[in-house]
N, CA, C and O of each residue as an XYZ file, in Angstrom:
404
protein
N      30.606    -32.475     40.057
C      29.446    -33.329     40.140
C      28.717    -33.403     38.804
O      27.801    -34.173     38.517
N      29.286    -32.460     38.026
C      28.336    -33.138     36.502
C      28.397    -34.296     35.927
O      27.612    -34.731     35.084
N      29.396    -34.854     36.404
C      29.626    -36.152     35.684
C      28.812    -36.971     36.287
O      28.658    -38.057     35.729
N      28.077    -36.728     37.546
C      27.033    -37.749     38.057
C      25.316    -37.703     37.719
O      24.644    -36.699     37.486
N      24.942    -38.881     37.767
C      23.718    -39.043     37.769
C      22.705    -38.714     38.722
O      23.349    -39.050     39.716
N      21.753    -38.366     39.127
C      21.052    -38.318     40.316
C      20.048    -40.029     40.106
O      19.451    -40.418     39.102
N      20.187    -40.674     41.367
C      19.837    -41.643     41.359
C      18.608    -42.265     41.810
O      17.824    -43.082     41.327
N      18.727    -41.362     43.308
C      17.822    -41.553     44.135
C      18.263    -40.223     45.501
O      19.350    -39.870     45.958
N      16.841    -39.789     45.796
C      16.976    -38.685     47.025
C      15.852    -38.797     47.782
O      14.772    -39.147     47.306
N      16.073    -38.452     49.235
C      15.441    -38.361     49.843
C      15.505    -37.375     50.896
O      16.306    -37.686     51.777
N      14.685    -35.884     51.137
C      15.041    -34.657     51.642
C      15.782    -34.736     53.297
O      15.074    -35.563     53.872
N      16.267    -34.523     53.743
C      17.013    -34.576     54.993
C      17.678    -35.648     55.310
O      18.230    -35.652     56.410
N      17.786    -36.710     54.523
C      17.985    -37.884     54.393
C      19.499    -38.970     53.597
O      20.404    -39.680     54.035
N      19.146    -38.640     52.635
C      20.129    -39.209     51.624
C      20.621    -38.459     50.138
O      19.887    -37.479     50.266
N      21.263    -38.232     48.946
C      21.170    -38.593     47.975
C      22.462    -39.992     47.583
O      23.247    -40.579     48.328
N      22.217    -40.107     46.227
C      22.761    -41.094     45.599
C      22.915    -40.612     43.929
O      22.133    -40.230     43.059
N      24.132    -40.821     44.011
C      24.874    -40.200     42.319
C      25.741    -41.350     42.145
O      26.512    -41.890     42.938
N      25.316    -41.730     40.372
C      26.074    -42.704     39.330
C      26.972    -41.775     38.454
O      26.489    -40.716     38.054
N      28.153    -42.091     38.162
C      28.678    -41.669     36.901
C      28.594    -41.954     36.083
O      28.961    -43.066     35.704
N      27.912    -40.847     35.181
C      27.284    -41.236     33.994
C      27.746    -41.184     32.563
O      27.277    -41.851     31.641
N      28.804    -40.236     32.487
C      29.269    -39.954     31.097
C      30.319    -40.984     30.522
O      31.265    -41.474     31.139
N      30.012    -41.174     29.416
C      30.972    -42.392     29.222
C      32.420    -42.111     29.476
O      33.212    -42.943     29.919
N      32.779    -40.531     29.074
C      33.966    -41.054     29.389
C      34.897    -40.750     30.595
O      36.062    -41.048     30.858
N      33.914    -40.034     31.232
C      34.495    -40.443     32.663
C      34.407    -41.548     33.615
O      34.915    -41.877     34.687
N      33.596    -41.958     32.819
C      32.971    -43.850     33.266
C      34.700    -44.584     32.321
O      35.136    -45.494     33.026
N      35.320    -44.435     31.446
C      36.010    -44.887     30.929
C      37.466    -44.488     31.357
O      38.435    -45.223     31.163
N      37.535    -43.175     31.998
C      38.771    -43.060     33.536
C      38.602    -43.581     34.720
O      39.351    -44.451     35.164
N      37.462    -43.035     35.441
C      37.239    -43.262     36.454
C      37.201    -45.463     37.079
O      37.730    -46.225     37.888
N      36.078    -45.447     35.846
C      35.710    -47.106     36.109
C      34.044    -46.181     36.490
O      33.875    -44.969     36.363
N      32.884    -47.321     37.018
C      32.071    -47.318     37.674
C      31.987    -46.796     38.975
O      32.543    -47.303     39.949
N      31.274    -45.758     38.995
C      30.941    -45.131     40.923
C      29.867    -44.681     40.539
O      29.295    -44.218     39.552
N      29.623    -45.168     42.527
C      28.190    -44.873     42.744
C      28.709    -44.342     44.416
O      29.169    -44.922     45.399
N      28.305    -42.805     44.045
C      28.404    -42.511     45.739
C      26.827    -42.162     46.093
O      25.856    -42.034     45.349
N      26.987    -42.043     47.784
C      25.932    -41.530     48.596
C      26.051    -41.212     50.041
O      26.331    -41.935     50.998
N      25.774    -39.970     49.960
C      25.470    -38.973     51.057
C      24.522    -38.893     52.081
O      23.485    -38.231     52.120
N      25.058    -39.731     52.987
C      23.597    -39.961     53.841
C      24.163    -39.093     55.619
O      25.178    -38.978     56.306
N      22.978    -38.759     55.631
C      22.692    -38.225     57.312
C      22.046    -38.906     58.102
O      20.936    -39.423     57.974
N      22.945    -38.907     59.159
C      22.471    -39.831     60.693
C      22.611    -38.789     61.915
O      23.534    -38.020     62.182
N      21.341    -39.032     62.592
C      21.568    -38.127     63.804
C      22.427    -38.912     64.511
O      22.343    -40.128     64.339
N      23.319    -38.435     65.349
C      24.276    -38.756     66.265
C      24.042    -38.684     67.735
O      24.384    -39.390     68.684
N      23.078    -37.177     67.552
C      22.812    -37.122     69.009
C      21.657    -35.967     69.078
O      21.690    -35.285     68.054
N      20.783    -35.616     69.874
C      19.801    -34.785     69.630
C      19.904    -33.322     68.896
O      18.936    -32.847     68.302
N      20.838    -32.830     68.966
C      21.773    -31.548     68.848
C      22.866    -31.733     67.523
O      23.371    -30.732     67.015
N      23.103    -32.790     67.139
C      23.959    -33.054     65.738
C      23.810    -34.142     65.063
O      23.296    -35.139     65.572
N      24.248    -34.104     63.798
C      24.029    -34.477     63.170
C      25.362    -35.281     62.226
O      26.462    -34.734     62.153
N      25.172    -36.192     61.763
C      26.610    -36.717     61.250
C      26.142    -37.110     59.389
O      25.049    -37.398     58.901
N      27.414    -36.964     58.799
C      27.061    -37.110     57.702
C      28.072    -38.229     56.969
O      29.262    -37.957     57.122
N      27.850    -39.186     56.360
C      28.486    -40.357     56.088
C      28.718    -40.512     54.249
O      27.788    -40.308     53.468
N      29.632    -40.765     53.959
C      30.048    -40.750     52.252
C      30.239    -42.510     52.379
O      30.728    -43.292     53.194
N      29.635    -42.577     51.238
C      29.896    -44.184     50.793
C      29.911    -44.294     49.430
O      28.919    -44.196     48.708
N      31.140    -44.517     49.044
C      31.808    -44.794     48.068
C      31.642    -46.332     46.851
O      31.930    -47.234     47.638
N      31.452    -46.805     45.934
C      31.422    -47.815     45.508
C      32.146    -47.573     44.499
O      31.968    -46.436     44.062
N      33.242    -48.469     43.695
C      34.032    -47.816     42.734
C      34.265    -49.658     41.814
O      34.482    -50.626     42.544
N      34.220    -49.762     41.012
C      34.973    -50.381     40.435
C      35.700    -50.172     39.100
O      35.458    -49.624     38.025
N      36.413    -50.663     39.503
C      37.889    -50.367     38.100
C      37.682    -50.267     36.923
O      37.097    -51.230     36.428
N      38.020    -49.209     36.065
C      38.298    -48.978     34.687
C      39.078    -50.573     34.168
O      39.874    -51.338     34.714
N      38.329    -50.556     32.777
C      39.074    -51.929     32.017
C      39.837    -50.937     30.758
O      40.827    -51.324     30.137
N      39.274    -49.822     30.569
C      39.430    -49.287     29.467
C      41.337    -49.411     29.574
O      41.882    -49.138     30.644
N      42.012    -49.764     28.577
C      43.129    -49.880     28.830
C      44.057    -48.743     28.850
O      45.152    -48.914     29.386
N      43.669    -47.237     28.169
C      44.945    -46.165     28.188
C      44.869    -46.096     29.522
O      45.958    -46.036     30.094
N      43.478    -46.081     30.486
C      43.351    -45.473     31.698
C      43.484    -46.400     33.006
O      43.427    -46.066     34.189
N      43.641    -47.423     32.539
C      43.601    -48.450     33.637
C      44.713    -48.616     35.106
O      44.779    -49.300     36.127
N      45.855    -46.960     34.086
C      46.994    -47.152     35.568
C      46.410    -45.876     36.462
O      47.011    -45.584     37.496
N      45.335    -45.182     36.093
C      44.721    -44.450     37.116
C      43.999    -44.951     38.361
O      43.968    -44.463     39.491
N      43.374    -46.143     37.825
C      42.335    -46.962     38.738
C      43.333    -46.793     40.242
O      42.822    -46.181     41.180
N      44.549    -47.281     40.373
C      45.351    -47.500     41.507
C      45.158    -46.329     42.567
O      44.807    -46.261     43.745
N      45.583    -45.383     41.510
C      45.582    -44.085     42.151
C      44.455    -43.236     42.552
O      44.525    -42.213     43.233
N      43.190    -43.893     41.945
C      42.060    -42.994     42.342
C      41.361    -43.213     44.214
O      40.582    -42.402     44.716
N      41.706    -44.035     44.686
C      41.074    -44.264     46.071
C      42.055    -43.046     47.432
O      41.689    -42.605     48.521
N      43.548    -42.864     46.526
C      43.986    -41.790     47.371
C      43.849    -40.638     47.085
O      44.114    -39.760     47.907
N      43.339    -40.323     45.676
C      43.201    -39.161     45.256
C      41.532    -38.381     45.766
O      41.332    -37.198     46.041
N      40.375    -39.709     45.753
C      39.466    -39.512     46.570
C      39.190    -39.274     48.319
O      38.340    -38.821     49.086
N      39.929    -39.626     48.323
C      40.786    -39.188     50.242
C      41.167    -38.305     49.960
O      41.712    -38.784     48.966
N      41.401    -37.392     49.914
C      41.918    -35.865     49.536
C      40.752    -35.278     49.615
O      40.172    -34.822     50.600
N      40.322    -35.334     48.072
C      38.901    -34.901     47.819
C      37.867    -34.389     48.222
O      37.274    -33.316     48.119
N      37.643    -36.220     49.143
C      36.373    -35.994     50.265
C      36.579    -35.558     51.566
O      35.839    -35.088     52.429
N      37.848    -35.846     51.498
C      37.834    -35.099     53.061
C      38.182    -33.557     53.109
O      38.005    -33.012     54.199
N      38.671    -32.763     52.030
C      38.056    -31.188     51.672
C      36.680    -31.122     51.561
O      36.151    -30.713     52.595
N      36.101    -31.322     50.876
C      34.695    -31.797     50.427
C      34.045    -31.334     51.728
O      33.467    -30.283     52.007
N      34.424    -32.896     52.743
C      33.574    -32.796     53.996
C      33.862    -31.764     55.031
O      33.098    -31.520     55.964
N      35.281    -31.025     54.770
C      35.390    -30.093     55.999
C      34.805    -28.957     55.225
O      34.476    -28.205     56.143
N      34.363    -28.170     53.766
C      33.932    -27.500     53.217
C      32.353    -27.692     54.173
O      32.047    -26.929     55.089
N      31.679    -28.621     53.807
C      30.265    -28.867     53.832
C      30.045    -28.468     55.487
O      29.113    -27.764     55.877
N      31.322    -29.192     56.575
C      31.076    -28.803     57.550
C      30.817    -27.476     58.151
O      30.045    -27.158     59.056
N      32.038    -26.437     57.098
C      31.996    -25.683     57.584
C      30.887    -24.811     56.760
O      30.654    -23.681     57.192
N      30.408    -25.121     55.965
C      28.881    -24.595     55.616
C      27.606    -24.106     56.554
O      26.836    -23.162     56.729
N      27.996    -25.646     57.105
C      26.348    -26.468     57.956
C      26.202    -25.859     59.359
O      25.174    -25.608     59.989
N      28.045    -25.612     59.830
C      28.110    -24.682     61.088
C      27.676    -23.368     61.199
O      27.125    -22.830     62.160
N      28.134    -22.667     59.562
C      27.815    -21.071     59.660
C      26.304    -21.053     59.375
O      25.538    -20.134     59.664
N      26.049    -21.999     58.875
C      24.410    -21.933     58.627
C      23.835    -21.882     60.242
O      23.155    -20.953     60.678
N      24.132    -22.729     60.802
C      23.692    -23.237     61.887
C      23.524    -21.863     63.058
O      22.572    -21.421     63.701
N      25.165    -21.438     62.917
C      25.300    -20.195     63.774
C      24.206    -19.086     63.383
O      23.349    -18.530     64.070
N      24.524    -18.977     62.118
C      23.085    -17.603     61.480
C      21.935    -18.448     62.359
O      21.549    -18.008     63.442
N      21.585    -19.305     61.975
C      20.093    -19.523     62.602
C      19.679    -19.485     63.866
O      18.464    -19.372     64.026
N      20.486    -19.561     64.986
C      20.703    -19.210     66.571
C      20.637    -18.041     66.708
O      19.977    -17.633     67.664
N      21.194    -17.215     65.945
C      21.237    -15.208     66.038
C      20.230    -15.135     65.748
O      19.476    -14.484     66.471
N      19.834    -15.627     64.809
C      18.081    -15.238     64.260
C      17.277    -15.099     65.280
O      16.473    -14.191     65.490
N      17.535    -16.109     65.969
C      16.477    -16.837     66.821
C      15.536    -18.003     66.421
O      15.820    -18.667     65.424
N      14.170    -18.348     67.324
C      13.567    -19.327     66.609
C      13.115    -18.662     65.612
O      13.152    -17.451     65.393
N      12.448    -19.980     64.687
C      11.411    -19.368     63.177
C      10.209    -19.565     63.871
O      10.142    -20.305     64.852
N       9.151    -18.875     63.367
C       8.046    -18.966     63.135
C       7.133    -19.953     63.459
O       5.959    -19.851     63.101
């Protein structure tokens, strides 16, 4: 994530990251992701990746562009079972606890 920008956040809510360095802006192409949370149901919570990408012109790198939308499917979907399984053990600690305060 260093290569991103922070764009815009909002606490329980959203963020939003640009890629900012040129020259991963000059492999990659242009992205703009964001991480947003939607309740699903009173008890959970769902979390949604949205992707915006457009293509590198830079020409050494331009035969990556093809390959980057499957290589990001990989990625994010480690990514998201990582985070899941974060949000669960968090979740579990906080039930043993009991309520807070």
């Amino acid at each position: 994530m260093e290569i991103f920008e922070l764009l815009e956040f909002a606490p329980d809510e959203h963020i939003t990251l640009h890629i900012d360095r040129a020259g991963a802006n000059r492999i990659f192409g242009d992205i703009v992701i964001s991480y947003v949370l939607r309740s699903a149901s009173p008890s959970a919570t769902r979390l949604l990746v949205k992707l915006l990408a457009r293509r590198t012109t830079y020409r050494p790198f331009a035969w990556v562009s093809p390959l980057l939308p499957w290589g990001d499917l990989i990625m994010m979907r480690r990514q998201l079972l990582n985070l899941k399984g974060l949000c669960e053990s968090s979740g579990q600690e906080r039930s043993e606890q009991g309520p807070g305060p």
